[in-house]
N, C-alpha and C positions, 0 to 999 in steps of 0.2 A: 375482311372488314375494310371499309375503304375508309380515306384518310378522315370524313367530318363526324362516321360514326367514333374512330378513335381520340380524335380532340373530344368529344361529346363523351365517351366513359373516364377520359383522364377529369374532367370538369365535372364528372357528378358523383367520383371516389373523392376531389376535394371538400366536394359539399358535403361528406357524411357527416352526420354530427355524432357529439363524443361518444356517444352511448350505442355506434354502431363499432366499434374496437373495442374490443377487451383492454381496456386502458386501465391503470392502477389506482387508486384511491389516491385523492391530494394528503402532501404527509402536512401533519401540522406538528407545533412544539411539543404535544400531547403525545406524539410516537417515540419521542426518546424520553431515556432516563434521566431524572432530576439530577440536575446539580448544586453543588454549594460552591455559591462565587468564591468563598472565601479559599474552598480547598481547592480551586481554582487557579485564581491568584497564587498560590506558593507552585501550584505545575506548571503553573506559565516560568517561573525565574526556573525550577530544575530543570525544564526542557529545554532551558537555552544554558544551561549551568556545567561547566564543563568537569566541575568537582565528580558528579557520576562516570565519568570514565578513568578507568584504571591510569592511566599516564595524564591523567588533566586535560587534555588535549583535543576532548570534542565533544559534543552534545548530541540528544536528539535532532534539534534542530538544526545541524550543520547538514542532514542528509533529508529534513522535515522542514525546511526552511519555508518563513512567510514569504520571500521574494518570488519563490520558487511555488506556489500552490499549495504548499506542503510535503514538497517531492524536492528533487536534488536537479533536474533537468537532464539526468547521467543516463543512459542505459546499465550500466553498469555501477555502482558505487564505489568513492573511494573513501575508505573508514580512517582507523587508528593509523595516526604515520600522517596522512593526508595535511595538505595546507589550503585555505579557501575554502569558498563555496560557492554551490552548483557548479555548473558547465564549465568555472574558471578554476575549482579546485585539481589542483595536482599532487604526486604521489607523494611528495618529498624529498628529501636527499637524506644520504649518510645512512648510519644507524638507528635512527627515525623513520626510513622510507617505510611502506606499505608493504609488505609481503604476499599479498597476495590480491586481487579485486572482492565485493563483496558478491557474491553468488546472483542474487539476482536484486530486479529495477527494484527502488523504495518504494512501496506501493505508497499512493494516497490515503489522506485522513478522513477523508469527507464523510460526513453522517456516521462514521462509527458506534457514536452513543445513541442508537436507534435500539429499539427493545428488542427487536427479532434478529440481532446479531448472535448469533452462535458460533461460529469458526471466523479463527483469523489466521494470516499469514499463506503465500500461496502456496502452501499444500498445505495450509490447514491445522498443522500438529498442535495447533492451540485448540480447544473446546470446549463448549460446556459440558460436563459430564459429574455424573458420583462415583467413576470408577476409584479413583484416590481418596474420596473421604473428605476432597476441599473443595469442592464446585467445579474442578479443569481437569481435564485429559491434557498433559503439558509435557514440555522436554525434562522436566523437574520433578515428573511422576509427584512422590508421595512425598518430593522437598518441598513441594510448595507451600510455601506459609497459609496457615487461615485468615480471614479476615479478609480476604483481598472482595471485595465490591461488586465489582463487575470485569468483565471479561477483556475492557481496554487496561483495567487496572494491571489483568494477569501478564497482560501482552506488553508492558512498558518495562518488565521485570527483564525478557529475555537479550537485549540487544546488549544492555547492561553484563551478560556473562559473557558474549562471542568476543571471542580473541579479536578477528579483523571489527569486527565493527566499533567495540567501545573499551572493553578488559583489556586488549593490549598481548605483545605475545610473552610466554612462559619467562621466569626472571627477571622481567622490567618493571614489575609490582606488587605488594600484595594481596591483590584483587584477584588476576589473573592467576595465582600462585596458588593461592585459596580454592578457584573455581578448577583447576583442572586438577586437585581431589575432590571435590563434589562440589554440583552446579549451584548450591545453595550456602556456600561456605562463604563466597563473596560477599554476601547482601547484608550480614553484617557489620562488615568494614567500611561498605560504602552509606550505612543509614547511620555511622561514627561520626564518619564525617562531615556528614548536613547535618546531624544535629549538634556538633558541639561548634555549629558556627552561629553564635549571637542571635542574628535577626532570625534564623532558616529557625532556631531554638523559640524563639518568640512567637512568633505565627504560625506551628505546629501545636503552641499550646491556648493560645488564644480560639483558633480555629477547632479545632478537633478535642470534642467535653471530654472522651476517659483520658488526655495526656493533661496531665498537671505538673509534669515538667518534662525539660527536653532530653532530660535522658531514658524516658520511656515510648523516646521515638525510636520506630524501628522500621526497617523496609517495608513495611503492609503501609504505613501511613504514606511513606513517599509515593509508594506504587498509586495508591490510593488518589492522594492529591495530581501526580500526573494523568491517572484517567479520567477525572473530573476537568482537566483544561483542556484534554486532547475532544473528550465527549463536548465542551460547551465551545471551545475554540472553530469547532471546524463542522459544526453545522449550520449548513445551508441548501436553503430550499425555496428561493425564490427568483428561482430560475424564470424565461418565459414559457418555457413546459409547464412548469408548477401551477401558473399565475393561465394555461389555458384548463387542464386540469379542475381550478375550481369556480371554472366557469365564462373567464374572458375569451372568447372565443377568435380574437383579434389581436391576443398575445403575440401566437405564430407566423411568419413570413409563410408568405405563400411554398416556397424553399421548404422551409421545414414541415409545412401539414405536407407537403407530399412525402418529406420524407418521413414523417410517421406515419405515414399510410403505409410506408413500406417495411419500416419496423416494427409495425404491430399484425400486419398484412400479408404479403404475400414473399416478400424474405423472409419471415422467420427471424428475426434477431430477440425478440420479445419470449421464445423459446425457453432462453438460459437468462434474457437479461431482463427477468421477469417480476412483480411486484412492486409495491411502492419504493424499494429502494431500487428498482434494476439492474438485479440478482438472486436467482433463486439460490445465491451460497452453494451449487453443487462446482465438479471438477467437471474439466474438460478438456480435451487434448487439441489441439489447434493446428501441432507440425508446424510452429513458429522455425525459424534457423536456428539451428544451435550455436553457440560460441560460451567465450567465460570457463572459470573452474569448475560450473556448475555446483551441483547438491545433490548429495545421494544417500546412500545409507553408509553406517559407519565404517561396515568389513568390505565396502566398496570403493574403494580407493582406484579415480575413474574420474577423468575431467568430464563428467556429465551430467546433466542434472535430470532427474528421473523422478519429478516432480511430488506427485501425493503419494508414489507407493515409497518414498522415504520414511514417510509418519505411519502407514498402516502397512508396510512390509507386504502388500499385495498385489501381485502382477499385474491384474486387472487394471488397478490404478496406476502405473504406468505414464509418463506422460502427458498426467491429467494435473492442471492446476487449476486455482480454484475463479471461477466467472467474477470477474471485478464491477463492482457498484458504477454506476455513470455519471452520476452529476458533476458537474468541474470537467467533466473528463477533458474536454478541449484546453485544459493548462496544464492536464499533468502528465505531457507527455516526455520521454519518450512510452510507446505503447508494447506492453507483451510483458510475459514472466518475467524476461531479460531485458527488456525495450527494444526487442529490435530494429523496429519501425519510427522514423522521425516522427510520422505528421499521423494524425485521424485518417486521412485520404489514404495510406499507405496500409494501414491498419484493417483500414474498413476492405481495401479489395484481398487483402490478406483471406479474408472469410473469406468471401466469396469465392477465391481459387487459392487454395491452400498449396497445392501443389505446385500449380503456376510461379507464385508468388513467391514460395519458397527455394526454386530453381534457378531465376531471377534478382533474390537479394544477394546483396554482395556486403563484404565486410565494414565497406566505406558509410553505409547507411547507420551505421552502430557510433553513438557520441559515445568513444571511450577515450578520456585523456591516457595520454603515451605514457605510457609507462613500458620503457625497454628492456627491464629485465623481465617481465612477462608476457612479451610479444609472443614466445613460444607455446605460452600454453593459451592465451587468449582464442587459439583457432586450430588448435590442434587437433579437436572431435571432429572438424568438419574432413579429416583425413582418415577418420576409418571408415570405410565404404560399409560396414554390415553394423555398425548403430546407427549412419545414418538412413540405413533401410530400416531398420528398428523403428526407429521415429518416424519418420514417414508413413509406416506401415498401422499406425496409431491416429486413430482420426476419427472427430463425434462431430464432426459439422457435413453437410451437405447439403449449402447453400443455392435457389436457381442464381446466374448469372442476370445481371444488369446490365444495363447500360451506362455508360460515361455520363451524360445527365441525370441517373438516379442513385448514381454512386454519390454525385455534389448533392442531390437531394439528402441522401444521408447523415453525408456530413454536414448540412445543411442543421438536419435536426438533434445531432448530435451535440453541432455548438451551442444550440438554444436552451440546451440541459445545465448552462452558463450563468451560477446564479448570477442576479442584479450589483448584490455586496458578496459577491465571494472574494472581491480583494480587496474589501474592508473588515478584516476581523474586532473580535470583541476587545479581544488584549494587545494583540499583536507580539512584537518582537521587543523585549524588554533592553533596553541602556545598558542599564550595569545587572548584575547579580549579586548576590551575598557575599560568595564565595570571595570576589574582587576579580574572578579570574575571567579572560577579553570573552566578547561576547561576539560572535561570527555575524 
């Protein structure tokens, strides 16, 4: 094909118009689940409210932060112990410091309170299910309280028991003392504590008709009110994809319609990152680099993390984690289960050559603040030669290669998934809190 016939098909794939892609339905406010401002407003002050962690010491939002997208800017998290936040927090010192890093990157919040969410965390071990009797297949099996809402509500309950991320370790409280004889032992002590504090007492009963007073507040109601702020906080969808989508056809840079030519076209990314929310919610195995203490199963005591067959104990799954939603995605990076990757760009040829990619990354590409007494184990898997054949050997992409021009096209259309106010939230980041205690 000589060169004016190929300017002439790249010029007439730009022209297609919408309805020649299998493109996804524009989402409107009507795809997610209602919220109540009010119970809202009280998960906006507990997500920043440091009272929910076992030593005081840190919130949701220290690793969910509004500066940050919603995400920490870490590859790696640093939890309980920790001081700062994002990219500037470090481990600590003393008797305080951090023990260990958290397993893997914070994932992003974005569109969560969408109706077709079913699984959360990447491998998943949260769900909707009746096998328990309470709406979720969970770490908490048949502890899980009733009543919980919706499935961000389920999912606000779990960070709250993990020792590194919020409980704190064995001894230093009675949260963490409670949880490690049963994972639901905690959630009492800490729903004591927000309601016998005044205001948290007042606005639990004002807001929510069956409490008539604050001492028949209990963890369903906290949970509850945090997945109403996390569901109304951090949806957004008025991206310039969005805004071509439902008909502007001039939303898009020339940049980006090629590169959705190519994600919905003839790369294949529209594959797994599929639907109105782009993600069809399954697992996939990528052959990211390993590093970190990973996550595994329990009787596997193993700096590795071995992704969704942790939750369903099946081989098959394997180094499979679960396809992450894309809107925002150009702020919440670092990229991968573990972030390995700084940038979209790095990311995006990651697909493409998995193998290449992965032979090629080196440690220095990982934001992980120094923490020296874990440098040993930080990179230790990358020293046994037959898991990292193992992983390697695990692989559900088989992308054609590009070019350097449509790799930028990509990320091209990737940044445009960028809403307009996605860094104008509804509530934002609150002042003070109830509790009194600082506010990161």
């Amino acid at each position: 094909m000589n060169r004016f016939l190929c300017h002439l098909v790249v010029l007439l794939c730009l022209a297609l118009p919408v309805q020649a892609l299998d493109l996804p339905a524009p989402l409107s406010d009507a795809d997610f689940l209602p919220v109540d401002p009010g119970k809202a407003k009280i998960g906006q002050l507990l997500f920043y409210d440091k009272i929910l962690s076992g030593n005081r010491n840190i919130s949701c939002g220290t690793c969910h932060h509004h500066d940050h997208a919603g995400t920490d800017g870490l590859s790696l998290g640093i939890g309980e112990g920790g001081v700062g936040v994002g990219p500037e927090r470090t481990a600590g010192s003393g008797a305080e410091a951090i023990r260990k890093r958290i397993p893997r990157n914070a994932p992003a919040l974005w569109n969560l309170g969408h109706r077709d969410i079913t699984v959360m965390f990447h491998d998943g071990r949260l769900s909707k299910s009746d096998l328990f009797g309470n709406g979720f297949n969970s770490p908490a099996e048949e502890w899980l309280p009733q009543g919980l809402e919706t499935i961000l509500a389920a999912q606000a309950l779990f960070p709250l028991t993990a020792q590194f991320e919020m409980a704190g370790n064995p001894r230093e409280n009675e949260v963490t003392g409670a949880v490690h004889d049963r994972i639901d032992l905690g959630w009492p002590i800490l729903a004591k504590r927000v309601r016998t504090i005044p205001e948290y007492g007042r606005m639990f009963v004002e807001t929510f008709d069956h409490i008539e007073e604050p001492a028949e507040v209990t963890i369903v109601e906290i949970a509850n009110a945090s997945g109403a702020f996390i569901a109304q906080e951090w949806r957004n969808h008025d991206s310039p994809f969005d805004a071509y989508l439902g008909g502007d056809t001039d939303a898009l840079s020339a940049a980006a319609k090629a590169g959705m030519q190519l994600f919905y076209g003839d790369v294949g990314c529209a594959g797994c990152h599929a639907g109105p929310l782009l993600s069809d919610q399954g697992f996939r195995a990528l052959g990211l680099p390993a590093f970190g203490p990973g996550r595994t199963r329990p009787f596997d005591l193993y700096a590795r993390d071995v992704g969704r067959m942790g939750e369903s104990n099946q081989l098959e799954d394997a180094y499979r984690f679960r396809t992450p939603m894309l809107r925002n995605v150009a702020l919440t990076g670092p990229y991968g289960h573990n972030g390995a990757y700084p940038t979209l760009e790095a990311m995006v040829r990651h697909h493409l050559d998995p193998a290449g990619a992965r032979a090629a990354w080196t440690p220095e590409m990982a934001n992980l603040p120094a923490v020296p007494w874990l440098e040993k184990v930080d990179f230790v898997i990358r020293q046994d030669s037959r898991e990292m054949a193992r992983q390697a050997a695990v692989l559900d992409i088989a992308l054609p290669r590009v070019s350097a021009a449509e790799v930028a096209q990509l990320v091209a259309f990737l940044e445009a998934l960028t809403g307009e106010t996605a860094e104008t939230r509804p509530l934002g980041r609150p002042e003070t809190v109830p509790s009194g205690l600082s506010v990161d």
